[in-house]
C-alpha positions in Angstrom: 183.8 25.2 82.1 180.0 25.5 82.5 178.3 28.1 83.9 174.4 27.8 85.6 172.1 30.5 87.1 172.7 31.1 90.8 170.2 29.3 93.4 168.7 30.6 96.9 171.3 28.2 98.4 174.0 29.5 96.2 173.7 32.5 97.3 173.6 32.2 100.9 177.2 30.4 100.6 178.0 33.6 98.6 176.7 35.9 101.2 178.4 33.4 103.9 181.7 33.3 102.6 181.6 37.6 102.4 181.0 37.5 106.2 183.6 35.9 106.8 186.0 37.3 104.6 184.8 40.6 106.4 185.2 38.6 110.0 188.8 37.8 108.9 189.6 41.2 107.7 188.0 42.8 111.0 189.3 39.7 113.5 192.7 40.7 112.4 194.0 42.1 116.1 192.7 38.4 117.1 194.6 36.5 114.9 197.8 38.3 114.8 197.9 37.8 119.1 196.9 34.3 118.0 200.0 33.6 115.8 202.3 34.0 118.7 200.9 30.9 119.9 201.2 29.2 117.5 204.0 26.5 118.1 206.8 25.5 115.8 207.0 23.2 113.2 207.8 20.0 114.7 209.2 18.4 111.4 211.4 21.2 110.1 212.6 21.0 114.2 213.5 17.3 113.7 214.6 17.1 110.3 215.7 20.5 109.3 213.9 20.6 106.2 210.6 22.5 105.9 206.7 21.0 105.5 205.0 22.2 103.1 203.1 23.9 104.8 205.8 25.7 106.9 205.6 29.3 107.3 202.3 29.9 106.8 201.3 31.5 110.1 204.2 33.8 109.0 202.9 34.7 105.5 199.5 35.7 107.4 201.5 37.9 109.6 202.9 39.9 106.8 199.5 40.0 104.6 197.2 41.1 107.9 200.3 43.7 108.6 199.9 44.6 104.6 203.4 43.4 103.8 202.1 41.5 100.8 205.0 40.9 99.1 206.8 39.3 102.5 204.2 37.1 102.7 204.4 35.8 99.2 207.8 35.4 99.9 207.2 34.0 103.1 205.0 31.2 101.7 203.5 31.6 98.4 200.6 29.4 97.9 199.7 30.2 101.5 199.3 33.9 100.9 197.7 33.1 97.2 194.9 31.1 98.9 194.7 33.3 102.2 194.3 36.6 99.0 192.1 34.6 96.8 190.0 33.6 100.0 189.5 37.5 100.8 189.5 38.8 97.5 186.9 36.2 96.5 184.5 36.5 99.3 184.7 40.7 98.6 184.1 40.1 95.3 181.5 37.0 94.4 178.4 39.4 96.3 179.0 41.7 93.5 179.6 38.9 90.7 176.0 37.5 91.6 174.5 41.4 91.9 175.6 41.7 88.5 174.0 38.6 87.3 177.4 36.2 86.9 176.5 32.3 87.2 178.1 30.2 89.1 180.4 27.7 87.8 179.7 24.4 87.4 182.4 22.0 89.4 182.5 18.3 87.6 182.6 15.5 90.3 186.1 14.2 89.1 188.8 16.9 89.0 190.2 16.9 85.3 193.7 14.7 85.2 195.5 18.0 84.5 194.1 20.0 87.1 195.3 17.4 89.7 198.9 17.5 88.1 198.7 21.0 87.9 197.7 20.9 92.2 200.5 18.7 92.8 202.7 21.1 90.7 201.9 23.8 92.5 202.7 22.0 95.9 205.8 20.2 95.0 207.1 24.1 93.3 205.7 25.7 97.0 208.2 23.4 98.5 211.2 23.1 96.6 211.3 27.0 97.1 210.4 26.7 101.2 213.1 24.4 101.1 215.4 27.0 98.6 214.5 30.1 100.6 215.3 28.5 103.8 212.0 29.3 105.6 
């Protein structure tokens, strides 16, 4: 991977993406009386079987209540991107303080990084789909 100097508009989308890691971290009474709102899954209703994306709202429950390791199990690339969103947005204000570049993304994901995506996704649901969520 290549690495480049950080621009002015580089680092407003750093400084963007900290505010609202921070807005999510101090929204979290907000979106925890938002889950309960949230309605169900209409295919795991109708077919039993979970969506991929099914039990997301509840792995956010368990990571804004700090019950990290019920979210993971809960849904595990949910609460992997919901922690690397946070973690990330904390983090890439001091990466550019410290001079880090910022990498640079080709146009055309790499072959393996799209079989590696799809791994990750069809591995996310066979255990959904195991762990009866």
């Amino acid at each position: 991977m290549n690495w480049r100097a950080a621009s002015r508009l580089d680092r407003q989308t750093v400084w963007l993406w900290a505010f609202a890691a921070a807005g999510a971290i101090a929204l979290r009474p907000v979106w925890l009386a938002a889950a309960r709102l949230a309605p169900a899954c209409l295919w795991h209703a109708w077919t039993g079987l979970p969506c991929p994306g099914c039990g997301t709202t509840r792995a956010l429950v368990h990571l804004l209540n700090g019950e990290v390791a019920a979210g993971f199990a809960m849904n595990p690339l949910a609460a992997l991107g919901a922690a690397g969103f946070v973690a990330g947005g904390l983090l890439a204000p001091l990466w550019l303080v410290l001079g880090g570049g910022i990498p640079v993304v080709p146009h055309r994901p790499h072959p393996a990084f799209l079989a590696g995506a799809a791994a990750a996704v069809a591995l996310n649901w066979a255990w959904l789909v195991a762990s009866g969520v």
